[in-house]
N, CA, C and O atoms as a GROMACS GRO file, in nm:
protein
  504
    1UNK      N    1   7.038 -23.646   2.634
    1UNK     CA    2   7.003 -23.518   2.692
    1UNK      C    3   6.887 -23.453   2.615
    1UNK      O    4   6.784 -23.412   2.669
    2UNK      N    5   6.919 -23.448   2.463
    2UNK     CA    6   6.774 -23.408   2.386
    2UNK      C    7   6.674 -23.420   2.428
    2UNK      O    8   6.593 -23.330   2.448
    3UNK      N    9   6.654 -23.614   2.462
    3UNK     CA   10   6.511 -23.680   2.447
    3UNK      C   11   6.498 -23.644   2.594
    3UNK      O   12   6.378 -23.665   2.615
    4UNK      N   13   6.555 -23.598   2.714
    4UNK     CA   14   6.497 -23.580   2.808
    4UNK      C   15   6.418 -23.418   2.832
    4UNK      O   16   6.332 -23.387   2.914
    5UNK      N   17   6.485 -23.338   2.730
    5UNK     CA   18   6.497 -23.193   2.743
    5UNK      C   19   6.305 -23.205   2.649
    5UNK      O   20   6.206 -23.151   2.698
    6UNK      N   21   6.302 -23.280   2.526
    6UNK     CA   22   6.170 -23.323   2.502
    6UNK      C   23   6.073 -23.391   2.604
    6UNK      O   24   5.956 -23.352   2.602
    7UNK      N   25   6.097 -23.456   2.663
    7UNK     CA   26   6.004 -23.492   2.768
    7UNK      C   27   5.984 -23.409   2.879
    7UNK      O   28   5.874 -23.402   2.934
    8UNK      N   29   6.097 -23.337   2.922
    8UNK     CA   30   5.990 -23.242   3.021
    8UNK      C   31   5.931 -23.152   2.978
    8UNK      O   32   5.856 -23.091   3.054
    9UNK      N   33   5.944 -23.107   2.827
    9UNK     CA   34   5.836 -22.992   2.783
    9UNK      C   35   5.750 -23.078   2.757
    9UNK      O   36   5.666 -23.054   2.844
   10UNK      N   37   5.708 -23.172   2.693
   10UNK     CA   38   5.619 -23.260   2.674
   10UNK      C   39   5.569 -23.285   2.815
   10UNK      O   40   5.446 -23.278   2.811
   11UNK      N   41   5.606 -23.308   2.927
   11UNK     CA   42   5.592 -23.380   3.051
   11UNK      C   43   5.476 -23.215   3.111
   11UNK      O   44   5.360 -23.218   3.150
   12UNK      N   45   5.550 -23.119   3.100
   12UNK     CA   46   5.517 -23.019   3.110
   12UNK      C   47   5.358 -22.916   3.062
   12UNK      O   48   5.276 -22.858   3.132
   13UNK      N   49   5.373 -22.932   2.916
   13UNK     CA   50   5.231 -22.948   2.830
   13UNK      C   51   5.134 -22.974   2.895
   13UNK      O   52   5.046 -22.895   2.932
   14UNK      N   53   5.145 -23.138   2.923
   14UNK     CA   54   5.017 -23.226   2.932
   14UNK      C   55   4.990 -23.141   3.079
   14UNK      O   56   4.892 -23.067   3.069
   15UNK      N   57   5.062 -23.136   3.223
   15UNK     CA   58   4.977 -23.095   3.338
   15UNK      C   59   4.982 -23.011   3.298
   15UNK      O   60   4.897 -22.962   3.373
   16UNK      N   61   5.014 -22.912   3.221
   16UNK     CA   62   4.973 -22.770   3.228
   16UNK      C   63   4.777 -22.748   3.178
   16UNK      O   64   4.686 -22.678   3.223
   17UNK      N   65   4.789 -22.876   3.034
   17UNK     CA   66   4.681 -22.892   2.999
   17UNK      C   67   4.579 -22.951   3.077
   17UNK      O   68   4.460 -22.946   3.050
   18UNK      N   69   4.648 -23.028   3.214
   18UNK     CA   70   4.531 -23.100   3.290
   18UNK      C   71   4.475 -23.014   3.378
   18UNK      O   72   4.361 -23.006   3.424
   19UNK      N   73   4.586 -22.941   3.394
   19UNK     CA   74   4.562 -22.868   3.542
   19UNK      C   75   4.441 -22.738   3.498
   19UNK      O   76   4.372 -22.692   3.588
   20UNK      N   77   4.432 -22.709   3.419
   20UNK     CA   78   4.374 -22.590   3.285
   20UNK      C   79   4.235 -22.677   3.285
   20UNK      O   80   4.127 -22.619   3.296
   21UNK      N   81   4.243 -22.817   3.273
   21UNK     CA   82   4.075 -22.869   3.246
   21UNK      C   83   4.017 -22.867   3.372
   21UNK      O   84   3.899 -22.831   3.381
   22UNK      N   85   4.103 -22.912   3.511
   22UNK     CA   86   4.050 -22.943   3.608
   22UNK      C   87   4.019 -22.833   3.651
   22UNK      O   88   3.913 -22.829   3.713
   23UNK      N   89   4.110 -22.682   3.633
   23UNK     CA   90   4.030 -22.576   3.676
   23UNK      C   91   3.890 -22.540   3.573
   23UNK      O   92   3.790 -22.488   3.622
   24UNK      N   93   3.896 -22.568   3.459
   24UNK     CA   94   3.760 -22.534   3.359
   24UNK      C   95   3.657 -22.602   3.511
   24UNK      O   96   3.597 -22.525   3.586
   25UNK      N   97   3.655 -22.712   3.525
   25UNK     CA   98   3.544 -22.798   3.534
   25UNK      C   99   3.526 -22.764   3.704
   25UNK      O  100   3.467 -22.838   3.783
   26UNK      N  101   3.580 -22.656   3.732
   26UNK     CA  102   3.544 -22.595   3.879
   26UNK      C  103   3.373 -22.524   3.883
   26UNK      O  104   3.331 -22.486   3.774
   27UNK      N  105   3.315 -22.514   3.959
   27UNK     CA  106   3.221 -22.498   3.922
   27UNK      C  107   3.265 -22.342   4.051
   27UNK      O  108   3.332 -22.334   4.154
   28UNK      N  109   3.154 -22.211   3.942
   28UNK     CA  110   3.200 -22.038   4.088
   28UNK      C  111   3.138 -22.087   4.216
   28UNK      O  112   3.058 -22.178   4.240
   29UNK      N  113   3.170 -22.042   4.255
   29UNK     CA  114   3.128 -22.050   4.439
   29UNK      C  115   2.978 -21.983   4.441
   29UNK      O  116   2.894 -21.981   4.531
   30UNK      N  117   2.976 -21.940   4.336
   30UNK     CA  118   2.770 -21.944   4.308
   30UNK      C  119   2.710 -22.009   4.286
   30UNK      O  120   2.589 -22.006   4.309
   31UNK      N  121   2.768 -22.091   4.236
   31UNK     CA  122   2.697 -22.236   4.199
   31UNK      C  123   2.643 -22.348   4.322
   31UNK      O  124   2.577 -22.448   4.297
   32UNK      N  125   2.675 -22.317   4.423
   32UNK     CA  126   2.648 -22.405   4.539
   32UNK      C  127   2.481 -22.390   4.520
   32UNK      O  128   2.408 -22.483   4.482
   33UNK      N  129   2.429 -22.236   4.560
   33UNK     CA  130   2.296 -22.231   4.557
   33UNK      C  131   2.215 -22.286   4.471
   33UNK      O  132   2.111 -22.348   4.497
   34UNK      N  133   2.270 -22.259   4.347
   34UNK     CA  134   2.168 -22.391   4.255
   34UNK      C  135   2.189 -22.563   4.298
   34UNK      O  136   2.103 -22.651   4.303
   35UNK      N  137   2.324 -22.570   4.323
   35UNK     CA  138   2.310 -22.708   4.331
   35UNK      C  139   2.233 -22.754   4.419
   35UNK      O  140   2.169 -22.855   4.388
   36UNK      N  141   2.214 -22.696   4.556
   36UNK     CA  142   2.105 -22.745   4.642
   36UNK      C  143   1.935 -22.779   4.563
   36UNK      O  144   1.839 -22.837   4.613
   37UNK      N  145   1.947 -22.728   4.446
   37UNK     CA  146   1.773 -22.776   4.344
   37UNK      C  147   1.786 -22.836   4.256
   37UNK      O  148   1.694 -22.908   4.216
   38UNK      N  149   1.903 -22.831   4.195
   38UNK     CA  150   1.964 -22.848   4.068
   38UNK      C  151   2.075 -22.976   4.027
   38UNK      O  152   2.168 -23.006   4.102
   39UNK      N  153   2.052 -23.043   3.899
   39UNK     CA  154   2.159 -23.141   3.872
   39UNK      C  155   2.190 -23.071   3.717
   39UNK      O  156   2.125 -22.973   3.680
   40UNK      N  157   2.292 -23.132   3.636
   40UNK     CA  158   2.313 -23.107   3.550
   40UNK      C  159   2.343 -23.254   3.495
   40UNK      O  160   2.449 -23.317   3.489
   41UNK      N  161   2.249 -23.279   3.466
   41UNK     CA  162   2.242 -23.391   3.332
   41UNK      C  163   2.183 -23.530   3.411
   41UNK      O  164   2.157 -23.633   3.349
   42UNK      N  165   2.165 -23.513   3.566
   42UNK     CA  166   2.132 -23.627   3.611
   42UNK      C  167   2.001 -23.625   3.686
   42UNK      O  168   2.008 -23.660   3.804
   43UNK      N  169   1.864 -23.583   3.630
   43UNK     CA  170   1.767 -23.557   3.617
   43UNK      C  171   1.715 -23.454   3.739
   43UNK      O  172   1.800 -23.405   3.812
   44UNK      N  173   1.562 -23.420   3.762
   44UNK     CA  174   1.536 -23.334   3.826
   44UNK      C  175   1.582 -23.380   3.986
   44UNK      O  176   1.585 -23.494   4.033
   45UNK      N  177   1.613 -23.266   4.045
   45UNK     CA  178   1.603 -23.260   4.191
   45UNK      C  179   1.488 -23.189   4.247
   45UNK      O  180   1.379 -23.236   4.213
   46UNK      N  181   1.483 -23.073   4.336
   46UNK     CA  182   1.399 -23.022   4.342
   46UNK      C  183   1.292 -22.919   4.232
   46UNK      O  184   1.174 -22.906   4.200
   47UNK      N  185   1.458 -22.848   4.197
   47UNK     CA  186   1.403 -22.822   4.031
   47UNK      C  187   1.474 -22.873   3.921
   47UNK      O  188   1.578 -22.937   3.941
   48UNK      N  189   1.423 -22.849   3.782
   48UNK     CA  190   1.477 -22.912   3.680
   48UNK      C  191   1.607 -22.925   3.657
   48UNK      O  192   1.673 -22.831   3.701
   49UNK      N  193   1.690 -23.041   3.582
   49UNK     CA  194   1.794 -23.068   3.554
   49UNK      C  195   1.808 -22.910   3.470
   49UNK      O  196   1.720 -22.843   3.417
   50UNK      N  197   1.954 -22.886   3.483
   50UNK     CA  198   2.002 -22.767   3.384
   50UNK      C  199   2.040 -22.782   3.290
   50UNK      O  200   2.061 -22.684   3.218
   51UNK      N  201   2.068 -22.921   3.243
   51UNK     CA  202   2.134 -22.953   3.111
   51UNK      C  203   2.078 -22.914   2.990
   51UNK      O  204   1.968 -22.952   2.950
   52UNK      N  205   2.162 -22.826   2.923
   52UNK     CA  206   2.073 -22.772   2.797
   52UNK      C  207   2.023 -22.682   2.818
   52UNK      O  208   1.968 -22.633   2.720
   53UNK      N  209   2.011 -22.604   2.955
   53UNK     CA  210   1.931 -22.455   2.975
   53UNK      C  211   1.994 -22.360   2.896
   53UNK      O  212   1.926 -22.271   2.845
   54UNK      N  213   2.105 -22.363   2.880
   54UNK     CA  214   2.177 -22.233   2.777
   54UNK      C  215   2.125 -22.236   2.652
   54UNK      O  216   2.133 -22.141   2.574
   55UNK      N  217   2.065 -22.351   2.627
   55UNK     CA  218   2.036 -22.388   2.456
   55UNK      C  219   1.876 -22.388   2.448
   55UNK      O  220   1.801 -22.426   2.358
   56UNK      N  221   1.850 -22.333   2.568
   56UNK     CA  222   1.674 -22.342   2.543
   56UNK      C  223   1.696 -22.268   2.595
   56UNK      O  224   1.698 -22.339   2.696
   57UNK      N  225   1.735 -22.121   2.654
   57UNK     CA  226   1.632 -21.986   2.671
   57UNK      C  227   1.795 -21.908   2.629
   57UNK      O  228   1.905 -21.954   2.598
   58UNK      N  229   1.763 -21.829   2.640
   58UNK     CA  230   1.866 -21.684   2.599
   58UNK      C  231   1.956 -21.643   2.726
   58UNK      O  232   1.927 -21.684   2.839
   59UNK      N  233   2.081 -21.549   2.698
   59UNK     CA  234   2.110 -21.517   2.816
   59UNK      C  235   2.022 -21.366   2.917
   59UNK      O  236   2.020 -21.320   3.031
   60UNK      N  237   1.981 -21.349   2.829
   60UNK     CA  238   1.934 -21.226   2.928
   60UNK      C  239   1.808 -21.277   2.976
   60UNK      O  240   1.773 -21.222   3.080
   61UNK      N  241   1.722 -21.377   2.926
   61UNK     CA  242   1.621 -21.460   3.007
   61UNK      C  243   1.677 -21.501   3.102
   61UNK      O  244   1.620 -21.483   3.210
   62UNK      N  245   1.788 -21.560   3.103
   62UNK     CA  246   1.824 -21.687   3.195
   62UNK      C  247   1.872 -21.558   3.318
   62UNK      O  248   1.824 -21.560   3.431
   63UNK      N  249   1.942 -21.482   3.286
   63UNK     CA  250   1.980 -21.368   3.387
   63UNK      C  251   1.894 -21.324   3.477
   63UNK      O  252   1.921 -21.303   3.595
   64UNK      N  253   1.750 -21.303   3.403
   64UNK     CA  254   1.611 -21.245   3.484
   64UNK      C  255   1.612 -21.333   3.541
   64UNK      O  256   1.642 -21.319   3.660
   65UNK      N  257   1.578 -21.482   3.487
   65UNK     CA  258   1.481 -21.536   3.564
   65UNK      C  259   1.576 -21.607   3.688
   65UNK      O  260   1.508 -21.653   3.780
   66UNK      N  261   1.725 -21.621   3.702
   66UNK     CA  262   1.815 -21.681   3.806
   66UNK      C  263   1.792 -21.531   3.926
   66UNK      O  264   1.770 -21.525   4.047
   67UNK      N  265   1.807 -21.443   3.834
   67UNK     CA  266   1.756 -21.333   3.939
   67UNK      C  267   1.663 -21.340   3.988
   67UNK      O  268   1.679 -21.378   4.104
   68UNK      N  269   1.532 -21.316   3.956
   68UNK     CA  270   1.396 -21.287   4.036
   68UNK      C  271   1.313 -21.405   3.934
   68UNK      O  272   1.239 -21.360   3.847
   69UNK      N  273   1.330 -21.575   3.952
   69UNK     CA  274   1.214 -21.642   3.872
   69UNK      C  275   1.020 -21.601   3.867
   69UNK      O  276   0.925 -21.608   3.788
   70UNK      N  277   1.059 -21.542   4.050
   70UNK     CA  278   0.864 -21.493   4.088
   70UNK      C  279   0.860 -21.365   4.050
   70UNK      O  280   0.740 -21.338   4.051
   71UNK      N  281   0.920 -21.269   4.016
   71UNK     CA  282   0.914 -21.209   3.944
   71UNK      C  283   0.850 -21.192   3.813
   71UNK      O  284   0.756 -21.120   3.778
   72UNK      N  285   0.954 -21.310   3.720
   72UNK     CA  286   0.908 -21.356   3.539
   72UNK      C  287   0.748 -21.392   3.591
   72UNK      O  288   0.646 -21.347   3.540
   73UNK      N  289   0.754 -21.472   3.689
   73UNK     CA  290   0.611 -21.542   3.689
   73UNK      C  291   0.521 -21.452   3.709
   73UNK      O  292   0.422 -21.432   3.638
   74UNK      N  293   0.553 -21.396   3.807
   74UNK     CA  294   0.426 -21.207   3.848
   74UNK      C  295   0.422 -21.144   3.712
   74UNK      O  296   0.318 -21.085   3.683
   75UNK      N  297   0.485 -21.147   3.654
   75UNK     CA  298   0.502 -21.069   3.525
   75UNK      C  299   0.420 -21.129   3.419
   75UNK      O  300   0.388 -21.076   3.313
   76UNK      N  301   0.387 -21.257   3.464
   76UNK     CA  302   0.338 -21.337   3.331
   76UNK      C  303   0.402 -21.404   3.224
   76UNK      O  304   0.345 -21.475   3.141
   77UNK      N  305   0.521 -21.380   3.228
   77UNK     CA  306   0.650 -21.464   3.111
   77UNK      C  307   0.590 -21.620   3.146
   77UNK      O  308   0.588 -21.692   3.247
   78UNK      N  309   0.539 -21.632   2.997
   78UNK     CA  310   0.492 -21.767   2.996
   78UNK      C  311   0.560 -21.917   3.004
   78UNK      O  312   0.505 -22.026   3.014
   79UNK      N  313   0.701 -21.884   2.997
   79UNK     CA  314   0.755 -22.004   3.006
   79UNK      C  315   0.830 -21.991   3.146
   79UNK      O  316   0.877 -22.095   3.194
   80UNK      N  317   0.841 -21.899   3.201
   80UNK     CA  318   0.832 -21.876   3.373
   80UNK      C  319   0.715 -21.962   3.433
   80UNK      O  320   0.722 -22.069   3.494
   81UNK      N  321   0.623 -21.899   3.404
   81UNK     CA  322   0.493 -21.965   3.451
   81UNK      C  323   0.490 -22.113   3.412
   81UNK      O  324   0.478 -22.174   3.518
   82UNK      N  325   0.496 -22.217   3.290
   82UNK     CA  326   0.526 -22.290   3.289
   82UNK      C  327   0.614 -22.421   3.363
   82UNK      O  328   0.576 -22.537   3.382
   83UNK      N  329   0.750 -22.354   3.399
   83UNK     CA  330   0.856 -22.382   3.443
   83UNK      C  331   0.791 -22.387   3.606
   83UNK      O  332   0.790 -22.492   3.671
   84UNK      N  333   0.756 -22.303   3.640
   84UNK     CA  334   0.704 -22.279   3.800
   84UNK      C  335   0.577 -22.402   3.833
   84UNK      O  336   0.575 -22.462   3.940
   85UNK      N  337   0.480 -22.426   3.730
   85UNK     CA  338   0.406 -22.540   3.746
   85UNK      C  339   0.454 -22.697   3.687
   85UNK      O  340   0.429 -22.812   3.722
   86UNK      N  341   0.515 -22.653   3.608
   86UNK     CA  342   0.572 -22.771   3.606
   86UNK      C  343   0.664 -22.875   3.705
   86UNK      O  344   0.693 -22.994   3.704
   87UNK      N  345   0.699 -22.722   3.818
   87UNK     CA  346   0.830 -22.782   3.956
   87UNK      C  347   0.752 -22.776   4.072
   87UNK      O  348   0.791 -22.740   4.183
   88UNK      N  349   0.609 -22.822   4.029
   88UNK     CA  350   0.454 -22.789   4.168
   88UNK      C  351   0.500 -22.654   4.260
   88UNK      O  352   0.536 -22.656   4.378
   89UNK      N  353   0.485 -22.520   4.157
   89UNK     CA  354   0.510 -22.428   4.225
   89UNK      C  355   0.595 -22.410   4.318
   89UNK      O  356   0.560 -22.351   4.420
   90UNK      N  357   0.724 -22.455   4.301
   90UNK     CA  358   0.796 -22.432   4.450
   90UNK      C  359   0.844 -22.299   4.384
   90UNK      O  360   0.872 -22.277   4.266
   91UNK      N  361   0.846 -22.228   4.476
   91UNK     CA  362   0.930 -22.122   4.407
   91UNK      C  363   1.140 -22.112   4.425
   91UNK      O  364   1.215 -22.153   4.514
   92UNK      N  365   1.160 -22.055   4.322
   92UNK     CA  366   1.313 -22.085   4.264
   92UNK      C  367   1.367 -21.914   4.367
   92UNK      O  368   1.338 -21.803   4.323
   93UNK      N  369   1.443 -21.932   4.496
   93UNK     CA  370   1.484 -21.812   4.584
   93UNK      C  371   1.509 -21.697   4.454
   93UNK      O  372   1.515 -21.719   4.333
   94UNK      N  373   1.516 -21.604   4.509
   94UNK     CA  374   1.538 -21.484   4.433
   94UNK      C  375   1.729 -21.498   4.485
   94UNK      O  376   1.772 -21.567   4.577
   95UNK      N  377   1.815 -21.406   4.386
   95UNK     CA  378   1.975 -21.410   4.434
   95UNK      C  379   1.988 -21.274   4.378
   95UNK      O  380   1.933 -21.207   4.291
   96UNK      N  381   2.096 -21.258   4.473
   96UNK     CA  382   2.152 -21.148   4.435
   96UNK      C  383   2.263 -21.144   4.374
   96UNK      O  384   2.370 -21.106   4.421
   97UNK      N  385   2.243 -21.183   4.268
   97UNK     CA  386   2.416 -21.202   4.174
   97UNK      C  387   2.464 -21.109   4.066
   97UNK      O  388   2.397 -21.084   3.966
   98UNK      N  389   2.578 -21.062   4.090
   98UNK     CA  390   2.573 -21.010   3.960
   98UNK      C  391   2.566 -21.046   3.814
   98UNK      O  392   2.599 -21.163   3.798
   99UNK      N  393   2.533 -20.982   3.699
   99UNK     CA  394   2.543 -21.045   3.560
   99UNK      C  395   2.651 -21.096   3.545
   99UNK      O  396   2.647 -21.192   3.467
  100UNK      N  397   2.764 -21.071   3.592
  100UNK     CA  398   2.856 -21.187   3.531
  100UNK      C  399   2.901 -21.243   3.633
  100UNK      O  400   3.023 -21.256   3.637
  101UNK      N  401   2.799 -21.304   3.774
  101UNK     CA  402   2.828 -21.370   3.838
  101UNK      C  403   2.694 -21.480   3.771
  101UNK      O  404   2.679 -21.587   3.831
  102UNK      N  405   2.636 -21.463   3.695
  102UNK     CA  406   2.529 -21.548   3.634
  102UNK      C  407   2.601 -21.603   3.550
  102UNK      O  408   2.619 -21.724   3.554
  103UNK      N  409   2.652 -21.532   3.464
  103UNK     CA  410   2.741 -21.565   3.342
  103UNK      C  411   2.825 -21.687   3.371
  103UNK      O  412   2.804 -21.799   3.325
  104UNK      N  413   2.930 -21.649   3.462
  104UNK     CA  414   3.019 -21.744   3.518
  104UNK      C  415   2.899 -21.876   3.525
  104UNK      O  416   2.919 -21.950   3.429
  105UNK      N  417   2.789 -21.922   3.606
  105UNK     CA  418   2.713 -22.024   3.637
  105UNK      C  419   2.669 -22.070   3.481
  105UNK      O  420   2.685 -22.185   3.440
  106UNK      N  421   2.625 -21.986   3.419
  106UNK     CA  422   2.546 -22.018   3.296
  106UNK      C  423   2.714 -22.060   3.202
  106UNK      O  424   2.704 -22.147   3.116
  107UNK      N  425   2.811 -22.016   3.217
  107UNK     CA  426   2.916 -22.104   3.154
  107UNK      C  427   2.972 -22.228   3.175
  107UNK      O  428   3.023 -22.299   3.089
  108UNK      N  429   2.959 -22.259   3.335
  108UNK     CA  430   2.979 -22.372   3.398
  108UNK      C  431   2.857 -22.450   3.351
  108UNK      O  432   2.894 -22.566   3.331
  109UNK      N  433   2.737 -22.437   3.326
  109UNK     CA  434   2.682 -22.547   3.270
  109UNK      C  435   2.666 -22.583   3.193
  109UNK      O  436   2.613 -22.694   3.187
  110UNK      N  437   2.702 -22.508   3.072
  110UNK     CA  438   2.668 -22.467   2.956
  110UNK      C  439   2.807 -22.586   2.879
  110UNK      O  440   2.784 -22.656   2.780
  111UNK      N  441   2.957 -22.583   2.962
  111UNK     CA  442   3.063 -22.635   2.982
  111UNK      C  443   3.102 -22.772   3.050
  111UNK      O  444   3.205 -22.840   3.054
  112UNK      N  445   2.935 -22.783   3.116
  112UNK     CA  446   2.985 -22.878   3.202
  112UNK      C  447   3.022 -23.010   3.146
  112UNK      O  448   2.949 -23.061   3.061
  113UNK      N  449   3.152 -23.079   3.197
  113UNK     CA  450   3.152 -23.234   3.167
  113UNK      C  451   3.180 -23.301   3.236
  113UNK      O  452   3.295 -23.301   3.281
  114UNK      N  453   3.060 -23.413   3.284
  114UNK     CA  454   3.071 -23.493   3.366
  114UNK      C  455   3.185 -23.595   3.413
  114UNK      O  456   3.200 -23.660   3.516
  115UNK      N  457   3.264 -23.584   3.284
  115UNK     CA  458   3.384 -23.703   3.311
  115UNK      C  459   3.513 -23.655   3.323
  115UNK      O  460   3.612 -23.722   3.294
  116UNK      N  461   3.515 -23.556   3.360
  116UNK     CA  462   3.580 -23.403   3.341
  116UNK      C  463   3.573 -23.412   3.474
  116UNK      O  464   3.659 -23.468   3.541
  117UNK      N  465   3.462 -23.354   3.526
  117UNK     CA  466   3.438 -23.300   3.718
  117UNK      C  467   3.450 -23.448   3.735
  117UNK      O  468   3.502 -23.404   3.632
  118UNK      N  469   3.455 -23.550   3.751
  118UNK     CA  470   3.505 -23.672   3.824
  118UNK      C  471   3.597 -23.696   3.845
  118UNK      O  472   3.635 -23.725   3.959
  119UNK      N  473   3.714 -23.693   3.679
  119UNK     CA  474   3.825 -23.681   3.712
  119UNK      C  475   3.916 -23.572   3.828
  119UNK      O  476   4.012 -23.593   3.902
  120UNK      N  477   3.843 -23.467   3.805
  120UNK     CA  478   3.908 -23.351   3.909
  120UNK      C  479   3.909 -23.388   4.038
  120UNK      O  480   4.001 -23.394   4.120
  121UNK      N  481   3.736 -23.426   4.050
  121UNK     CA  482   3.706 -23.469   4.210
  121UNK      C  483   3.785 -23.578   4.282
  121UNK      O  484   3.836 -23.564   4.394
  122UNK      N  485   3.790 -23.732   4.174
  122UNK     CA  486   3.916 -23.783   4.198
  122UNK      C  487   4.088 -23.764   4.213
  122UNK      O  488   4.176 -23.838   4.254
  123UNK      N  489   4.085 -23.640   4.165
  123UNK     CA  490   4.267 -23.581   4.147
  123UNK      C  491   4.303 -23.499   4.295
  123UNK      O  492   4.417 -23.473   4.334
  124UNK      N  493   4.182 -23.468   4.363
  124UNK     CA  494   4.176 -23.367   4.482
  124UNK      C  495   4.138 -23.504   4.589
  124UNK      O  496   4.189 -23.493   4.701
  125UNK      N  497   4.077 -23.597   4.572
  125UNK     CA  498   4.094 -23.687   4.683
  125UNK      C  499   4.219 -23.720   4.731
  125UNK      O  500   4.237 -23.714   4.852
  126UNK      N  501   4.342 -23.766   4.630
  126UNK     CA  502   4.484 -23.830   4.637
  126UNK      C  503   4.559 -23.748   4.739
  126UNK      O  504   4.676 -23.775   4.766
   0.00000   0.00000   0.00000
């Protein structure tokens, strides 16, 4: 009776812990709009891969520029401008999100793991 009373808390733990990763590796329902330009770690699409964007600009950059990128660029922010010729000027839509509807996106990538969202995507096929 012990060793069973140990295994369902044990049994218990682990999905609690799976179910906890597979929701981490959800990506907000804001995130769709980038993904239509965007990959994270599996090179450019229309615009640049995101991997590592949290670790190369700041959050209140990354806030402006997911908000209004033609904006930074009208403005002259040089690594706007950069970023914009470097993706042959397409321009990046303007959104209307809130800051911590950015936040949420900029944590999901910032978080993201690829072997992580597979497993999930596979756990929701079954």
């Amino acid at each position: 009776m012990r060793h069973s009373l140990h295994f369902l808390v044990l049994f218990s733990f682990f999905l609690f812990i799976s179910q906890a990763t597979i929701a981490q590796n959800q990506p907000p329902a804001e995130y769709a709009v980038c993904a239509a330009c965007h990959t994270i770690g599996k090179g450019k699409l229309i615009g640049p891969d995101l991997k590592g964007a949290t670790e190369r600009h700041d959050e209140a950059w990354l806030i402006s520029f997911i908000r209004s990128s033609q904006t930074m660029v009208k403005n002259g922010d040089p690594v706007a401008v950069k970023l914009f010729e470097e993706n042959n000027k397409i321009p990046m839509p303007d959104n209307n999100l809130t800051d911590d509807q950015i936040r949420g996106i900029l944590n999901y990538i910032k978080n993201y793991d690829e072997a992580a969202v597979a497993a999930a995507q596979a756990s929701e096929q079954k």
